[in-house]
C-alpha positions in Angstrom: 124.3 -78.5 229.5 125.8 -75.6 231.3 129.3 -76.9 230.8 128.9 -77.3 227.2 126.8 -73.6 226.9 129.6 -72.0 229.2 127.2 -70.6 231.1 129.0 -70.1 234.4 131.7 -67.7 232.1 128.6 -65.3 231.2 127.3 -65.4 234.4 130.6 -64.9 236.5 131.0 -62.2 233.9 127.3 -60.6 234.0 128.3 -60.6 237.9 131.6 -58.9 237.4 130.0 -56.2 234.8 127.1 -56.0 237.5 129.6 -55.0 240.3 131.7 -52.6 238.0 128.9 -50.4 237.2 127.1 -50.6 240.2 126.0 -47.1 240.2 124.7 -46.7 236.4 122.9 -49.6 236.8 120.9 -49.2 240.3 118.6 -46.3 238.3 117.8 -49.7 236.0 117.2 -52.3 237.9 118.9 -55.7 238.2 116.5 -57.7 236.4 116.8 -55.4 233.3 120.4 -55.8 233.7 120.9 -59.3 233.5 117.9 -59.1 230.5 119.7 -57.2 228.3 123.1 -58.8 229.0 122.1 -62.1 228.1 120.2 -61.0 224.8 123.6 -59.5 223.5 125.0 -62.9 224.7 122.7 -64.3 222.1 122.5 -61.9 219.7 126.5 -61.7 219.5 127.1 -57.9 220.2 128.3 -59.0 223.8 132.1 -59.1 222.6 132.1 -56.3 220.8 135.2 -53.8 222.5 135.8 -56.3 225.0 139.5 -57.3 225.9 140.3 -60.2 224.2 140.6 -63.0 226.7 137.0 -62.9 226.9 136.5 -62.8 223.1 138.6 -66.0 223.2 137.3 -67.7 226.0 133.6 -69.6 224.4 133.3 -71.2 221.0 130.3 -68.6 221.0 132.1 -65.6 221.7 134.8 -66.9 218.8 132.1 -67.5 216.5 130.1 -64.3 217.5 133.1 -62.2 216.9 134.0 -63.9 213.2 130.6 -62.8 212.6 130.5 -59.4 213.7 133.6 -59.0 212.0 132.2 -60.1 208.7 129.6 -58.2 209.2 131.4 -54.7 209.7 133.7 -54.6 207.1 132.4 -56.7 204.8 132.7 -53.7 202.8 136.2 -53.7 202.1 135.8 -56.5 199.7 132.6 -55.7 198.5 133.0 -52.3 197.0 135.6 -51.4 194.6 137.5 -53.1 192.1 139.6 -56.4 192.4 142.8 -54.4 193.5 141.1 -52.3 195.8 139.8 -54.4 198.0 143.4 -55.9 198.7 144.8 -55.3 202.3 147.8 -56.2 204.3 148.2 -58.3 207.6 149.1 -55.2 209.4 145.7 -53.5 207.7 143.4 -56.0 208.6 144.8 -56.6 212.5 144.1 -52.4 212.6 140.2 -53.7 211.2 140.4 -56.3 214.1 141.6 -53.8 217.1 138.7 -52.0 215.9 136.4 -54.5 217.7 139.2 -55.9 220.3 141.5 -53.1 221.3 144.1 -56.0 222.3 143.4 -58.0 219.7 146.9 -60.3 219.7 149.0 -59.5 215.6 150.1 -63.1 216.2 147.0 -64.7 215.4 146.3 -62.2 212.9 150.1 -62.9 211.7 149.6 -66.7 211.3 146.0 -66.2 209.6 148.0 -64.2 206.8 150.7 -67.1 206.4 147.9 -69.6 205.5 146.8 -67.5 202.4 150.5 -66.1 201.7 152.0 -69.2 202.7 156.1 -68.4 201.5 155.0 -64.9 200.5 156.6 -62.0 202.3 154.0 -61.3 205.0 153.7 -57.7 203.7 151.8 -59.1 200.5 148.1 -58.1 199.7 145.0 -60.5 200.4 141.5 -59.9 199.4 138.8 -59.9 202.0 137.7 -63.3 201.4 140.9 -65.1 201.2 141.8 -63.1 204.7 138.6 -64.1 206.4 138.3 -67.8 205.8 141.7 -68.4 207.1 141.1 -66.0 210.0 138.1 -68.4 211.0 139.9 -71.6 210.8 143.3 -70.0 212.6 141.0 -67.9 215.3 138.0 -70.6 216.1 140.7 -73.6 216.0 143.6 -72.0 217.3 144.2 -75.2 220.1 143.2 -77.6 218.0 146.0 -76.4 215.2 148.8 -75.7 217.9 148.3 -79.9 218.4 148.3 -80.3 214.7 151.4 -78.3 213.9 153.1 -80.5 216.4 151.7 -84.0 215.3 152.9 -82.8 211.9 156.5 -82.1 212.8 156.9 -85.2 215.1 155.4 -87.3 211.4 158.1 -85.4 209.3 160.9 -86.6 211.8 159.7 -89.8 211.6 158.8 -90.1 214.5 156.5 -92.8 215.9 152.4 -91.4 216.6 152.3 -92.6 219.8 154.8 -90.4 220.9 152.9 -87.7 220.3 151.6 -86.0 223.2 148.4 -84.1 223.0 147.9 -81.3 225.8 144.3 -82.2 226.5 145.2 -86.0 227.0 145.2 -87.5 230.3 144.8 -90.6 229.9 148.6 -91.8 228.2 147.3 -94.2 225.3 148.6 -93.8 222.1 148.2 -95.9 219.1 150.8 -98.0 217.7 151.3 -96.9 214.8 155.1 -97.6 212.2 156.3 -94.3 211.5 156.4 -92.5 208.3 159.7 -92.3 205.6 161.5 -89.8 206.0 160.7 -87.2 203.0 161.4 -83.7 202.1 159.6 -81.4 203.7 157.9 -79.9 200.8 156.2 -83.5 200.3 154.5 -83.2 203.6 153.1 -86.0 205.0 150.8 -89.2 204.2 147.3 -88.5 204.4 146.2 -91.8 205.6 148.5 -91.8 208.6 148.2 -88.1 209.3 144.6 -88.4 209.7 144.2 -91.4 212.3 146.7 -89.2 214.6 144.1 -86.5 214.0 141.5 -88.6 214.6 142.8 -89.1 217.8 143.3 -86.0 218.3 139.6 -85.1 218.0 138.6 -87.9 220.2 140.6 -86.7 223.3 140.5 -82.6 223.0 138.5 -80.9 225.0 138.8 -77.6 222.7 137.0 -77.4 219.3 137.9 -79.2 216.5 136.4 -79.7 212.9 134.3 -82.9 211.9 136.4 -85.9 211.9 134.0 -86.9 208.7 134.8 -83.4 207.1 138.6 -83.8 207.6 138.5 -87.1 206.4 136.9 -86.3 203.1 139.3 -83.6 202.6 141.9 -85.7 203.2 141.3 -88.5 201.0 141.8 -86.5 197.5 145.8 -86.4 198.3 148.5 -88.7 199.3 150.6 -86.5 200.8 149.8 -83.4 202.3 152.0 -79.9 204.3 150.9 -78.7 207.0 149.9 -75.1 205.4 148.4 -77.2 202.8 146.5 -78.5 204.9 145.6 -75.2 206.8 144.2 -74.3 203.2 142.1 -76.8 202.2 140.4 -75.9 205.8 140.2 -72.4 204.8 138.6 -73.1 201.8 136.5 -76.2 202.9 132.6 -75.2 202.6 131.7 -77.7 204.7 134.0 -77.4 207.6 132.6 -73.8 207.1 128.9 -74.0 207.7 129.7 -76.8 210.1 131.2 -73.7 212.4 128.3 -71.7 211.5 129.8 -68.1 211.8 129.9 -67.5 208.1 128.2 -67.8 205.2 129.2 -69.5 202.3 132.0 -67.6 199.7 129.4 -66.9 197.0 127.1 -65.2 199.8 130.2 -63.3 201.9 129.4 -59.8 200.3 125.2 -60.4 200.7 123.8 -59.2 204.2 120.4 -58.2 203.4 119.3 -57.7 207.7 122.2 -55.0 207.9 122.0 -53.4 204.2 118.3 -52.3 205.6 119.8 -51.1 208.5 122.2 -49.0 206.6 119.6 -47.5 204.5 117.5 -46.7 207.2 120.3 -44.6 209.0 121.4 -43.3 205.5 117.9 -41.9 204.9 117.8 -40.5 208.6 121.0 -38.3 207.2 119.9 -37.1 204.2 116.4 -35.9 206.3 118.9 -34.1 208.5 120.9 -32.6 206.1 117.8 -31.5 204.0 116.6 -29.6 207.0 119.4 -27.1 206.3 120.4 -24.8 209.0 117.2 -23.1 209.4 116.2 -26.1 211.4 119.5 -26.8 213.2 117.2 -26.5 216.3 115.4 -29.8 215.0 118.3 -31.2 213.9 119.6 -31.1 217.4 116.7 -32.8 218.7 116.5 -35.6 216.3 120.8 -36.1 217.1 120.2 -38.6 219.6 118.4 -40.7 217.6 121.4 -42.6 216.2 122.7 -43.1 220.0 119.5 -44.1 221.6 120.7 -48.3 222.0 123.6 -46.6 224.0 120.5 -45.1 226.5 118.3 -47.5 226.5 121.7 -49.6 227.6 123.6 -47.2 230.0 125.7 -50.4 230.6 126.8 -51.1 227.3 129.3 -51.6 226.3 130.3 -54.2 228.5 133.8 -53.5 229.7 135.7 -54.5 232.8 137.7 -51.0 232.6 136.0 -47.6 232.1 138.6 -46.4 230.5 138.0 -47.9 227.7 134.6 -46.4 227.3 135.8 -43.6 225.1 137.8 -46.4 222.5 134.6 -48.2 221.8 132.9 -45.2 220.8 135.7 -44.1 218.6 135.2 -47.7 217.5 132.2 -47.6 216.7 132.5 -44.8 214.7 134.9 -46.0 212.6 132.9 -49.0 212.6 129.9 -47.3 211.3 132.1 -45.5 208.5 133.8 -48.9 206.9 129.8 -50.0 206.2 129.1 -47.2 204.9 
């Protein structure tokens, strides 16, 4: 159970957070420490400004960041018309540094060419389009590397048990007769294509989709590329609520738990700017109000480098301004 949680990566990192911020935290108290550190494990606001080999490194930290990134700028294809809501790769990797300062434009680069697919990579994408291929390129990211390169070694016809899977130790491969040759336009046969994936699934020890889901998705083509077949995970429902970060397309712009939230810190401004300047004394006291989490948690955010305290506060703010 603790293999499969990750649970010695939290608490080797809880231990490293512990010993950077020594001082802060002794006025505390340890216990309180390691409390709040493992709620924001579960809540999902433990990878927020966090360097992103630690974003990367649990299927809950992936999934936890999808979701926060959802969450904060959902916005962007939620208000405005059809055209405004229509950002570039470069736009949405500045979105993503906003919650992982080192956030890699690669991944961000090869999200964008599963909705673009021979589009120049400078072409608009709406929200939605953007975020379900994000999700399938960011969660799965080993799982396609593996793919991309069973998909090549099948369009050079290539025998499947060739194919050598990174997480395999053991050296079996399936004999399998390899595939025409074909343009590469035609992609691949479905049928043959999925028992190397299959296989695949069996033997990786890094996330992969439902074998049942893939199969399914499979079946309704003979042929299939390999950024056709990128798509149809994008834009799979199932193989979404399998992962569980989002919800489903009709419900991406609905977030009734943070619209409440927004109204309660959009009515706390309008009471402060009602006030008018006779009561800038009271408006000074009630300030803090919007930064008390940051006081009740002196050791938030969780950073292995203080310098980056000051860049997840300008985060944050910018953050705070996309939902609103």
């Amino acid at each position: 159970f603790a293999a499969q949680r990750h649970v010695l990566t939290y608490m080797e990192d809880a231990v490293s957070q512990l010993l950077e911020n020594r001082e802060d935290i002794s006025q505390y108290g340890i216990a309180r420490f390691f409390t709040e550190y493992f709620n924001s494990v579960r809540q999902g606001t433990h990878i927020l400004f966090r360097e992103f080999s630690f974003v990367q490194a649990t299927p809950h930290n992936r999934a936890s960041f999808l979701r926060t990134f959802w969450r904060c700028f959902r916005t962007v294809g939620k208000n405005g018309g059809k055209k405004k809501n229509l950002l570039t790769a470069q736009e949405y990797h500045c979105l993503l540094q906003l919650l992982c300062p080192d956030f890699p434009m690669e991944l961000t680069q090869k999200a964008a060419r599963i909705v673009l697919m021979d589009d120049a990579m400078d072409c608009l994408m709406s929200f939605s389009d953007f975020l379900f291929a994000f999700q399938i390129q960011f969660y799965y990211s080993e799982f396609l590397e593996s793919v991309a390169a069973i998909y090549q070694d099948l369009l050079a016809g290539k025998n499947p048990n060739t194919v050598i899977v990174p997480t395999s130790s053991s050296g079996q491969h399936r004999q399998r007769q390899p595939p025409n040759d074909c343009n590469p336009l035609e992609g691949v046969e479905t049928s043959l294509f999925y028992q190397c994936l299959e296989s695949l699934c069996d033997r990786s020890k890094y996330s992969c989709p439902p074998s049942a889901l893939v199969k399914e998705m499979l079946s309704s083509a003979q042929r299939m590329t390999f950024y056709g077949f990128l798509m149809a995970l994008a834009k799979d429902q199932g193989i979404n609520r399998a992962l569980g970060a989002l919800p489903d397309k009709g419900d991406l712009f609905l977030d009734p738990a943070m619209d409440q939230e927004l109204e309660k810190l959009v009515a706390q401004v309008s009471g402060l700017s009602v006030s008018g300047p006779a009561s800038s004394s009271a408006d000074t006291a009630n300030m803090p109000i919007r930064n008390s989490p940051r006081i009740n948690s002196p050791w938030k955010p969780l950073h292995h480098r203080r310098k980056m305290d000051a860049e997840s506060e300008g985060s944050n703010e910018e953050t705070d301004s996309s939902e609103n």
